[in-house]
Structures are given as C-alpha cells and as structure tokens.
C-alpha positions as a Markdown table, in Angstrom:
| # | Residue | x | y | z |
|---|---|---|---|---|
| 1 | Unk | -1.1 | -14.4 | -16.7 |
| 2 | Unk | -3.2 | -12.9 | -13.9 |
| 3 | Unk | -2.0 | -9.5 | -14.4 |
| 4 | Unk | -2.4 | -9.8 | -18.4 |
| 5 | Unk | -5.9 | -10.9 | -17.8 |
| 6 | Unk | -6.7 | -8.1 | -15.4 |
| 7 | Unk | -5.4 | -5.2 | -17.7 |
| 8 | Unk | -7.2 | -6.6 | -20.7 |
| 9 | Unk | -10.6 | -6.7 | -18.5 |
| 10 | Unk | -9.6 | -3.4 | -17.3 |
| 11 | Unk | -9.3 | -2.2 | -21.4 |
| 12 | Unk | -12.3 | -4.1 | -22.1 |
| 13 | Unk | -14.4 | -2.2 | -19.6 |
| 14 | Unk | -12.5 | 0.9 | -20.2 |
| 15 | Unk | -13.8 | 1.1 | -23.8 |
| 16 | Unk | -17.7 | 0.0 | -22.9 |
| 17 | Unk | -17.2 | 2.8 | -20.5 |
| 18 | Unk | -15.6 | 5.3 | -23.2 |
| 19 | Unk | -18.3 | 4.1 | -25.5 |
| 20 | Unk | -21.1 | 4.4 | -23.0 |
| 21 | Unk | -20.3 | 8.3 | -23.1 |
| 22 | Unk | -20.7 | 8.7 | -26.5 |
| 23 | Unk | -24.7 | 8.8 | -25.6 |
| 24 | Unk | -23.9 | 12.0 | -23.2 |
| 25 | Unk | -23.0 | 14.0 | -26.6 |
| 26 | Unk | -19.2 | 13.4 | -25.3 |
| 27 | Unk | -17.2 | 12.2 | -28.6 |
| 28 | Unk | -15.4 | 8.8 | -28.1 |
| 29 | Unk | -11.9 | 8.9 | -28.0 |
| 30 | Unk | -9.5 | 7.2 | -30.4 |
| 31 | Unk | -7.3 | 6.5 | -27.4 |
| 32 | Unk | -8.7 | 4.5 | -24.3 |
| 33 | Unk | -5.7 | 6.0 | -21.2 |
| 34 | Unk | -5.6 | 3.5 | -18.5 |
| 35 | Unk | -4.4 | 4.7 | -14.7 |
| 36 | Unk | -2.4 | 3.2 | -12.2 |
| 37 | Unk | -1.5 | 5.2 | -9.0 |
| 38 | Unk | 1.0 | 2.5 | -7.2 |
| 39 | Unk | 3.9 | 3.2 | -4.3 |
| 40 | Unk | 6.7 | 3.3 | -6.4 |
| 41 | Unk | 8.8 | 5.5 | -3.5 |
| 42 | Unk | 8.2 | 5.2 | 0.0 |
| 43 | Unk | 8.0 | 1.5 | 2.5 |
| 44 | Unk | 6.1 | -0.4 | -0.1 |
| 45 | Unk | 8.2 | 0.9 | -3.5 |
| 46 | Unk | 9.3 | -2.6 | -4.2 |
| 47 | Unk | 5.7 | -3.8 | -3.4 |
| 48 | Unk | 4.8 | -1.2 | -6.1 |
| 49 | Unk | 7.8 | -2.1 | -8.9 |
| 50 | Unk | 6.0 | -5.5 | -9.0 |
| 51 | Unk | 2.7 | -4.0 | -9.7 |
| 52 | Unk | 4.3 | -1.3 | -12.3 |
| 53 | Unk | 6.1 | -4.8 | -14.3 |
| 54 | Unk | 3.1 | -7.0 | -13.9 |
| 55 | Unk | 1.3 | -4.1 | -15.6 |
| 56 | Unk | 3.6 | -3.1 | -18.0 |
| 57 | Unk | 4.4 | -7.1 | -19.0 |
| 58 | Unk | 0.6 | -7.8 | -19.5 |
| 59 | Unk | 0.2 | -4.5 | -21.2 |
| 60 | Unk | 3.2 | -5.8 | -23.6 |
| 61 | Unk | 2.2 | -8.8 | -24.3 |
| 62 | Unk | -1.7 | -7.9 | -24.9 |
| 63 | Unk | -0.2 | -5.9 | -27.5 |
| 64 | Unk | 2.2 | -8.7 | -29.2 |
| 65 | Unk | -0.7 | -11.2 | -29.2 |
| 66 | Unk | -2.9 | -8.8 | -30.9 |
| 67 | Unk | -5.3 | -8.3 | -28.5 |
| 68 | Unk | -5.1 | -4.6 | -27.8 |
| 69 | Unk | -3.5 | -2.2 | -30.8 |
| 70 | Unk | -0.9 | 0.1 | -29.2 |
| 71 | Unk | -1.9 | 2.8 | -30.6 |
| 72 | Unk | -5.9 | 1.9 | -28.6 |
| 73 | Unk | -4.8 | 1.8 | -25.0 |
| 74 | Unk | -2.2 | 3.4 | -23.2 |
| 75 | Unk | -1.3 | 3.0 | -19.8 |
| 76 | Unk | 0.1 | 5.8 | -17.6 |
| 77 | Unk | 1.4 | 5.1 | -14.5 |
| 78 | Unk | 1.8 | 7.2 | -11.3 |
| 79 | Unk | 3.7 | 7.4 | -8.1 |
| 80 | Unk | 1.4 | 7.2 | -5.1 |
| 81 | Unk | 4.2 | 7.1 | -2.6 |
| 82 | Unk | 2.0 | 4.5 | -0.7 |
| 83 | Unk | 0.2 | 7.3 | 1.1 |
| 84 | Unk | -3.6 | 7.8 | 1.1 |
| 85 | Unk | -2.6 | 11.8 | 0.1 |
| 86 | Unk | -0.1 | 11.5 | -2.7 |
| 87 | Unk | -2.1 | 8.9 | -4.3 |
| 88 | Unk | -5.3 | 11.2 | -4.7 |
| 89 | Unk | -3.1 | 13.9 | -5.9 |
| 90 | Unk | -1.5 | 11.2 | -8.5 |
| 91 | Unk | -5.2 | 9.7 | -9.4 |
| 92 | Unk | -6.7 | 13.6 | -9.9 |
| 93 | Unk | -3.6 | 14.0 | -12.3 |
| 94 | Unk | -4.6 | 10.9 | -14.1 |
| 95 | Unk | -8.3 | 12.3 | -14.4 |
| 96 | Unk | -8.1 | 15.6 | -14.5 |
| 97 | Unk | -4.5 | 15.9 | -17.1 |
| 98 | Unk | -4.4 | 12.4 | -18.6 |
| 99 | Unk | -8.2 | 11.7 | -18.8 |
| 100 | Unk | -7.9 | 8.3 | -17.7 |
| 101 | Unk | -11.5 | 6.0 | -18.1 |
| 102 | Unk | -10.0 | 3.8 | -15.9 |
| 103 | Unk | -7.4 | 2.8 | -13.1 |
| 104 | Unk | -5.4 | 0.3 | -11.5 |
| 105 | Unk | -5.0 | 1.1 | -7.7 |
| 106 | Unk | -3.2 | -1.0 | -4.7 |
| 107 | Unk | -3.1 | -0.5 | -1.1 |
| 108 | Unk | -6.1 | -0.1 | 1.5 |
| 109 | Unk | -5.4 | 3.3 | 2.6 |
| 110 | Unk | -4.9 | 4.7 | -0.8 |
| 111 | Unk | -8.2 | 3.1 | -2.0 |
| 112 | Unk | -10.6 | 4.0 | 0.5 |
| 113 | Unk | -8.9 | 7.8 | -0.4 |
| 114 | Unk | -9.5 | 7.5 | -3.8 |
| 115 | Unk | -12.8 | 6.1 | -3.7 |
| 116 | Unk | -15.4 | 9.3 | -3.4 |
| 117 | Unk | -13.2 | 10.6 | -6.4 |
| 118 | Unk | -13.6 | 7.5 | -8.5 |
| 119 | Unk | -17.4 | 7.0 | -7.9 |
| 120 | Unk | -18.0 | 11.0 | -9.0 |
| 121 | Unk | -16.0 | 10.9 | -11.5 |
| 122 | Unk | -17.2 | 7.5 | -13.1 |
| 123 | Unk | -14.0 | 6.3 | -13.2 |
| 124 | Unk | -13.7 | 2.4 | -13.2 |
| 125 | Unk | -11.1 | 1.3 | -10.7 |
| 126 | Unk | -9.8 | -2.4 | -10.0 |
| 127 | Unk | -8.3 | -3.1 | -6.8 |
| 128 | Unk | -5.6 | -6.2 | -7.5 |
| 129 | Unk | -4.2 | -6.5 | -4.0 |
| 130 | Unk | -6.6 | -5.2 | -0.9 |
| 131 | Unk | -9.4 | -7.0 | 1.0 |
| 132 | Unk | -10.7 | -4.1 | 3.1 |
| 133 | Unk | -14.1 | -4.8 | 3.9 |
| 134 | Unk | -14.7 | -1.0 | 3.3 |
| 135 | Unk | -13.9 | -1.3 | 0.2 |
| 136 | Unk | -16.7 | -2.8 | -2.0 |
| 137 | Unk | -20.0 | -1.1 | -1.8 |
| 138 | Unk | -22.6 | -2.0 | -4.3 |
| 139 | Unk | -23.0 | 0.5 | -7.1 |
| 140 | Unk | -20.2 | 2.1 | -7.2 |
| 141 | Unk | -17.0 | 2.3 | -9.5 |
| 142 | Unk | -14.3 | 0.5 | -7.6 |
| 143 | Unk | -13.8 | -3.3 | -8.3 |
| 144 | Unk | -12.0 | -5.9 | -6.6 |
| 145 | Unk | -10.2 | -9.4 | -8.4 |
| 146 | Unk | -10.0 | -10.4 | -4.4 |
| 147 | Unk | -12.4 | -11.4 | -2.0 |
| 148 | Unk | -13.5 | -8.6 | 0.7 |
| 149 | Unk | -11.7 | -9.1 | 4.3 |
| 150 | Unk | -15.4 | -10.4 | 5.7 |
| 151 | Unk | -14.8 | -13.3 | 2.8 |
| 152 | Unk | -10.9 | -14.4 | 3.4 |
| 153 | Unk | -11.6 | -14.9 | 6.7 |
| 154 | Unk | -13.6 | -17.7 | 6.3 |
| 155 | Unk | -10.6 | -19.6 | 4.6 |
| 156 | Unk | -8.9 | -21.7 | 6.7 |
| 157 | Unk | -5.2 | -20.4 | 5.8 |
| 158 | Unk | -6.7 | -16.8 | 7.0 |
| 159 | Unk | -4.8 | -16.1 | 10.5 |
| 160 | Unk | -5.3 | -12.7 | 12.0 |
C-alpha cells in the first residue's frame, strides 16, 4: 500500500511538473515516464528486486483501480548496480533517452550522486529508503517519504 501510494504521488507530481513546462513554450507530453535507478546486480540486488516489485505492483494496481490510464504513465526502470557511478550513468539515461519527469532512487551513496543532476535538471526524485542527513536540502528536487538521519535518531528504537 505504501509503495502504491508513493508511485501515485510520484505520477501526481510528475504531471503538475510536466504541466508546469507547458508555460516554458515546452509542449506537454501525452505520456508522463517515471524513473527508477535501483541495484538490481551487485550486494544489494535483492534489496533492489523488492524495490523493482513494490514498484511495479503499485504501478499495476494504480492502473487496475483506475487511478492512472496505462497508456499516461509509464515506468522505466534501471540497473544502478548499487554504485554511486552506475547509478548516474543509469539516471542520465533515464533523462537524457527516456525523458523521465521524475524518479524513484534508493541507496545513500547513489542519491547524494544523483543529486546535482536531479536539481539541474528539474527532475523530481523521491527517496523511499535513505535517511542521510545530506540528503534533504531545502529547494531542491530530491524528496524523501523518511525522516533525515538527524530525525531517526531521536526515536528510541534508533541504535547507532
């Protein structure tokens, strides 16, 4: 249910976004393409293979409940490998080839890499699974559904 919520806020923003840069003379697309650059290879492939189901299940059943039209949204998903490198190539890809309005992206490392791309690029990305403090800054294009690692310490489950 989590995941299902987060790709239909993700769609939901995507589509403000796409619609947003209809007033920079930019035409707005019949298709909104949704990114996610997760470690589907590498140490955290099966940590990744959730991720890819979660998204692909909400994406499904968004679709069977009528609440996205298939033919609207359309996720693309790319291996990151888990590394901080191969995750920027993936996430340029998505931009550059796939011209994503938005992405889905996991992992601290591969974040914090992606970041500087996603704020010049006005991408909006939503981080489902990190609490680096470095990675919410205000005005910028990277969102997070967790608190930051300054925040979950202060819960007493929290051990270091």
């Amino acid at each position: 249910m989590k995941k299902n919520i987060l790709l239909f806020a993700l769609a939901s923003v995507s589509i403000v976004f796409d619609g947003c840069n209809q007033q920079n003379q930019k035409p707005m697309k019949d298709t909104v393409n949704i990114g996610a650059v997760l470690p589907l290879t590498g140490k955290a492939a099966q940590y990744g293979a959730y991720f890819k189901q979660g998204s692909e299940l909400a994406y499904s059943d968004a679709v069977e409940n009528g609440i996205i039209k298939k033919t609207e949204v359309k996720l693309i998903i790319e291996d990151g490998k888990g590394d901080a490198t191969a995750s920027l190539s993936a996430f340029n890809k998505l931009v550059d080839t796939d011209k994503i309005s938005s992405c889905l992206i996991d992992l601290s490392s591969v974040i914090l890499a992606i970041k500087p791309v996603a704020n010049k690029d006005s991408i909006v990305s939503i981080n489902s699974s990190s609490f680096s403090s470095e990675i919410e800054d205000a005005d910028d294009y990277i969102f997070s559904v967790l608190p930051n690692a300054k925040q979950y310490q202060q819960f007493p489950f929290y051990k270091c």
